[in-house]
C-alpha positions as CSV (number, residue, x, y, z in Angstrom):
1,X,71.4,16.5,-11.5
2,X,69.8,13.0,-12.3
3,X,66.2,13.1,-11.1
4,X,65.2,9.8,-9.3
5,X,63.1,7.4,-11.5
6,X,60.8,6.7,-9.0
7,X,59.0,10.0,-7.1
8,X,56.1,11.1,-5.1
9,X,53.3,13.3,-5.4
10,X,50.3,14.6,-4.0
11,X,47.7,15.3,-6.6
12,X,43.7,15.8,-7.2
13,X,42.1,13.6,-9.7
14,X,40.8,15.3,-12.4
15,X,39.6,12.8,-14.8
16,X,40.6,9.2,-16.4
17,X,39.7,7.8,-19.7
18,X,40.5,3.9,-20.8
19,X,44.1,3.0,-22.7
20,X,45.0,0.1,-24.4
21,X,43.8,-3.2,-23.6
22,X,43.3,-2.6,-19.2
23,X,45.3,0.4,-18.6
24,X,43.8,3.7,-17.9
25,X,45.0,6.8,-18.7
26,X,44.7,9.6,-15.7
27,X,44.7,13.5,-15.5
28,X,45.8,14.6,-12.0
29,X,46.8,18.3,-10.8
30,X,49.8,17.5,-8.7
31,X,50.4,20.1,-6.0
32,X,54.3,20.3,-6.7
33,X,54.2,20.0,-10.5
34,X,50.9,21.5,-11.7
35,X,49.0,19.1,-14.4
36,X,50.1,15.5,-14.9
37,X,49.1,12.4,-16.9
38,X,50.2,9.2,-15.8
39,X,49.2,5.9,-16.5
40,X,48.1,2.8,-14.5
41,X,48.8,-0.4,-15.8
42,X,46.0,-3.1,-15.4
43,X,43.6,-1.1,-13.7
44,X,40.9,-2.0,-16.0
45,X,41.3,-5.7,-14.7
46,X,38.9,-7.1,-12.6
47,X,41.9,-8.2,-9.7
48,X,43.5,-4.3,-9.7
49,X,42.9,-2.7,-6.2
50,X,43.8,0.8,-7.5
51,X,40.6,1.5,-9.9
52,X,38.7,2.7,-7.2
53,X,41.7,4.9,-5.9
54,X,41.6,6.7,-9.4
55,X,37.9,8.3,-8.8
56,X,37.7,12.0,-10.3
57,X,38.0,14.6,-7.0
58,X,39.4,11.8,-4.8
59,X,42.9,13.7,-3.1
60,X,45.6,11.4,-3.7
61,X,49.3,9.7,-2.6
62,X,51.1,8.6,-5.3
63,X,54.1,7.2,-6.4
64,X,55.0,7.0,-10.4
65,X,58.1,5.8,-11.9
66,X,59.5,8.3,-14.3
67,X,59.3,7.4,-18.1
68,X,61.6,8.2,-21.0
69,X,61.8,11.5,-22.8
70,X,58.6,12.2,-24.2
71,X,56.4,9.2,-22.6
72,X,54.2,8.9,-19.8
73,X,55.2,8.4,-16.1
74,X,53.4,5.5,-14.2
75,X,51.6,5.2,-11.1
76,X,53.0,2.1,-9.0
77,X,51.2,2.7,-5.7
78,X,48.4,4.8,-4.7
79,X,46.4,6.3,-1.4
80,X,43.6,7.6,-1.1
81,X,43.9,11.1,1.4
82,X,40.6,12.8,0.9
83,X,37.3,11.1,-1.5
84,X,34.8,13.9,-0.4
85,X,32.6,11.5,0.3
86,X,29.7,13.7,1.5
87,X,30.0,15.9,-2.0
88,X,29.9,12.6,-4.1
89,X,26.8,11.3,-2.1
90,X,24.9,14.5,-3.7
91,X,24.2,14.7,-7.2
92,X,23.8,18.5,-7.3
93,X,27.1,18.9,-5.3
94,X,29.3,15.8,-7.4
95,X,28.3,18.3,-10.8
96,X,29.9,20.8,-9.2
97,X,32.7,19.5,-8.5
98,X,33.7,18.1,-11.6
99,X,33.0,21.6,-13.2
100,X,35.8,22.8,-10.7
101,X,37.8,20.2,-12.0
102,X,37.3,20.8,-15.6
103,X,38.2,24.0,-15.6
104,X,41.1,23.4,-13.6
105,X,42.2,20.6,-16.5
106,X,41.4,23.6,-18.8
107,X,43.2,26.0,-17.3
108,X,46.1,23.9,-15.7
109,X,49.3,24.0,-17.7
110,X,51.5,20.4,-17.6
111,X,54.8,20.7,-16.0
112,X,54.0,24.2,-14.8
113,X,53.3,24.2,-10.5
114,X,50.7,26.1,-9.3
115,X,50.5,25.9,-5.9
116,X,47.9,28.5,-5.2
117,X,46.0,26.6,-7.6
118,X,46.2,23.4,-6.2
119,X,45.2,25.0,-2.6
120,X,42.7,26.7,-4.2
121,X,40.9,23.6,-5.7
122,X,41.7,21.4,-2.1
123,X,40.1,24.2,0.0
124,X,37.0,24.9,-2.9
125,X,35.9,20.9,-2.8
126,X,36.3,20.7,1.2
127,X,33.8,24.0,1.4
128,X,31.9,22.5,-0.9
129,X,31.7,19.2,1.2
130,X,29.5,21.3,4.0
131,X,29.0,24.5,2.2
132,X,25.0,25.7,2.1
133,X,25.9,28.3,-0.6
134,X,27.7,26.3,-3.0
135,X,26.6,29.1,-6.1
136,X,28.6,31.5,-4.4
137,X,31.4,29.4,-3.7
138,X,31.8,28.5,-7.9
139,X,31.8,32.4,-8.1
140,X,34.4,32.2,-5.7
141,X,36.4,29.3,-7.5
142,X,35.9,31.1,-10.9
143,X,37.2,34.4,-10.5
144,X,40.3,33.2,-8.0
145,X,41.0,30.6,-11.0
146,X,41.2,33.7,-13.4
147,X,43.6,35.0,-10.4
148,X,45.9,32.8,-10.1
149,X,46.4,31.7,-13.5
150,X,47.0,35.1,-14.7
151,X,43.6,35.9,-16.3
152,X,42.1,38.3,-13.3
153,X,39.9,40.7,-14.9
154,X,40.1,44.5,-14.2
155,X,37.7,45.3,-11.4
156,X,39.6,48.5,-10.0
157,X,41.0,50.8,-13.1
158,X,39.1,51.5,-16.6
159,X,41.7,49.3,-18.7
160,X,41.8,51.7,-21.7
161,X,42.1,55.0,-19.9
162,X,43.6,53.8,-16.2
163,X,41.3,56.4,-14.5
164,X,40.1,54.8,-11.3
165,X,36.3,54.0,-11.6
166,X,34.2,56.3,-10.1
167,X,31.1,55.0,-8.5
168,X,28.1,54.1,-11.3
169,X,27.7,51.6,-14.4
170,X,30.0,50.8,-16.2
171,X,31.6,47.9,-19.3
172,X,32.8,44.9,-19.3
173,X,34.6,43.2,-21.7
174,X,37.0,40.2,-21.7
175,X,38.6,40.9,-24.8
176,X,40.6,44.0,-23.6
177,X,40.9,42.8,-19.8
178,X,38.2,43.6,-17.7
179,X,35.8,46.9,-16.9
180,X,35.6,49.6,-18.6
181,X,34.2,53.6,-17.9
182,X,31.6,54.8,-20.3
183,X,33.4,57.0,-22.4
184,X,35.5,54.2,-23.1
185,X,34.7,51.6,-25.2
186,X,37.5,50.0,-28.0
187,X,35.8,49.3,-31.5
188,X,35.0,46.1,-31.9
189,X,35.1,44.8,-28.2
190,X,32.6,42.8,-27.0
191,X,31.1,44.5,-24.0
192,X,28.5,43.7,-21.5
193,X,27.0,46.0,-19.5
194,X,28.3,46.2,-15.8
195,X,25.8,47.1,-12.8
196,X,27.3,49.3,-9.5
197,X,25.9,46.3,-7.6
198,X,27.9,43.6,-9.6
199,X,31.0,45.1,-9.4
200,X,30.8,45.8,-5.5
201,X,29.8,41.8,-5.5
202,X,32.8,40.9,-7.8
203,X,35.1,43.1,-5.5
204,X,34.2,41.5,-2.3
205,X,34.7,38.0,-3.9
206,X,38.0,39.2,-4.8
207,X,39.6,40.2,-1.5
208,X,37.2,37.6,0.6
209,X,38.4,34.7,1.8
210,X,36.1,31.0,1.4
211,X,34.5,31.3,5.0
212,X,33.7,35.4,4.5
213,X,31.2,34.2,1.6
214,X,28.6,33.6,4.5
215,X,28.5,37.5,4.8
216,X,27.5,37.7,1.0
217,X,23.3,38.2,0.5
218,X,23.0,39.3,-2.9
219,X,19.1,38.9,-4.8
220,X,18.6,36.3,-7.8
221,X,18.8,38.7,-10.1
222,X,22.3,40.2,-9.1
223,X,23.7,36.3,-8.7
224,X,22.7,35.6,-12.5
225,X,24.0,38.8,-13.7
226,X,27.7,37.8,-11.9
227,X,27.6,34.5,-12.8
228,X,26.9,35.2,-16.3
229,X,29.9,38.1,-16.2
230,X,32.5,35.2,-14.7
231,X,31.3,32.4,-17.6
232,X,32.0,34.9,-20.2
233,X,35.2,35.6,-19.1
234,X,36.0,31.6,-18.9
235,X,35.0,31.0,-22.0
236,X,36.8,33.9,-23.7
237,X,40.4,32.6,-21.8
238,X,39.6,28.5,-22.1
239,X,38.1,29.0,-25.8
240,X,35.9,26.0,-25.7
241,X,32.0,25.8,-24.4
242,X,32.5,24.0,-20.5
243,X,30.7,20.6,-21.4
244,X,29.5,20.1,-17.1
245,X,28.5,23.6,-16.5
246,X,25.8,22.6,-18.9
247,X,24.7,19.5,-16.9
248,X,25.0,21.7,-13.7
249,X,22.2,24.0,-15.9
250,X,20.0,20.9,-16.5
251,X,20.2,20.1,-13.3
252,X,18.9,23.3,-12.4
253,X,16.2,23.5,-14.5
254,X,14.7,19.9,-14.0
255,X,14.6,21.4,-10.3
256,X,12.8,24.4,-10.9
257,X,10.4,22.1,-13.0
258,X,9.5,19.8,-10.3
259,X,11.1,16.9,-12.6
């Protein structure tokens, strides 16, 4: 069957960059289609209404007319559903949510839907909007992200030996898929050790849902060891360094500082 040349969509906006002379070229993760790049035509102009449409996070309306084989599709019209308006008015919160977004660009495949990971970002930026724990809510985003893209670590089973894990430390290690039991450790894997407390904390995240983080008190220490654990893991599966979690890091820092 002929697909229509001109279609809608419902899409986040991930990021844009310039093209040719006015155009600009955006990234978008479409909730029926997964990843997408289309491109606007003269919204570099000073007279284009749609530039401020195109704003990384804002939740989008779209229609886009259909290219040839191997081009780019084009956006014709465009409404804004959602800008997060709050989460853009705060620095600290705006980082965030572009590191959501990057790793969802990372991790995003084009022309492959997603669903759950559409819903996942949607409902991730609008508890992020309000949320007074937003640390907890990336460790949320990150390990669900692993989740649904087919990455989830191993939190239950020892991956080399299947026994279940019995309660105590334990390994972990991203190149063979997750935790490991003592007596089990692969040559050459990179392996980190793995506290009782982490894993209980990694557990919970798993099966919790976004408004059950509230019931989550864990120290400082415990929160740097997880989050450590999870950007590990992202790295090892994206294989590049995550350029904004190292302005959310900065950000941090200058705070701690008093800059």
């Amino acid at each position: 069957m002929v697909k229509p040349r001109v279609y809608r969509s419902q899409a986040l906006v991930l990021k844009s960059a310039p093209m040719g002379e006015a155009g600009l070229l955006v990234t978008l993760y479409t909730r029926d289609a997964g990843k997408l790049k289309a491109v606007v035509r003269g919204a570099r102009r000073p007279t284009s209404k749609m530039v401020g449409h195109l704003e990384p996070l804002n939740m989008v309306e779209m229609s886009l007319a259909r290219s040839r084989p191997g081009g780019i599709d084009t956006i014709t019209q465009i409404q804004i559903l959602e800008s997060f308006s709050s989460l853009k008015a705060d620095l600290d919160a705006v980082s965030r949510g572009i590191y959501l977004a990057e790793l969802v660009d990372g991790f995003g495949a084009e022309g492959s839907p997603n669903q759950e990971l559409y819903s996942l970002l949607v409902e991730t930026l609008q508890f992020l909007n309000g949320s007074s724990d937003a640390d907890s809510t990336l460790r949320y985003f990150e390990l669900h992200l692993l989740k649904c893209s087919g990455f989830m670590p191993q939190l239950y089973r020892c991956v080399e030996c299947r026994e279940e894990l019995s309660p105590g430390k334990h390994l972990f290690s991203p190149d063979v898929g997750g935790t490991l039991c003592l007596k089990c450790t692969p040559p050459g894997a990179r392996v980190m050790r793995l506290s009782v407390q982490t894993l209980k904390v990694l557990r919970f995240i798993d099966r919790a849902s976004l408004e059950e983080l509230s019931m989550l008190r864990i120290n400082a220490g415990l929160a740097v060891e997880i989050k450590n654990l999870l950007s590990v893991a992202l790295k090892y599966w994206l294989d590049r360094e995550i350029h904004s979690k190292t302005f959310i890091e900065h950000l941090e820092h200058s705070q701690k500082a008093g800059v």
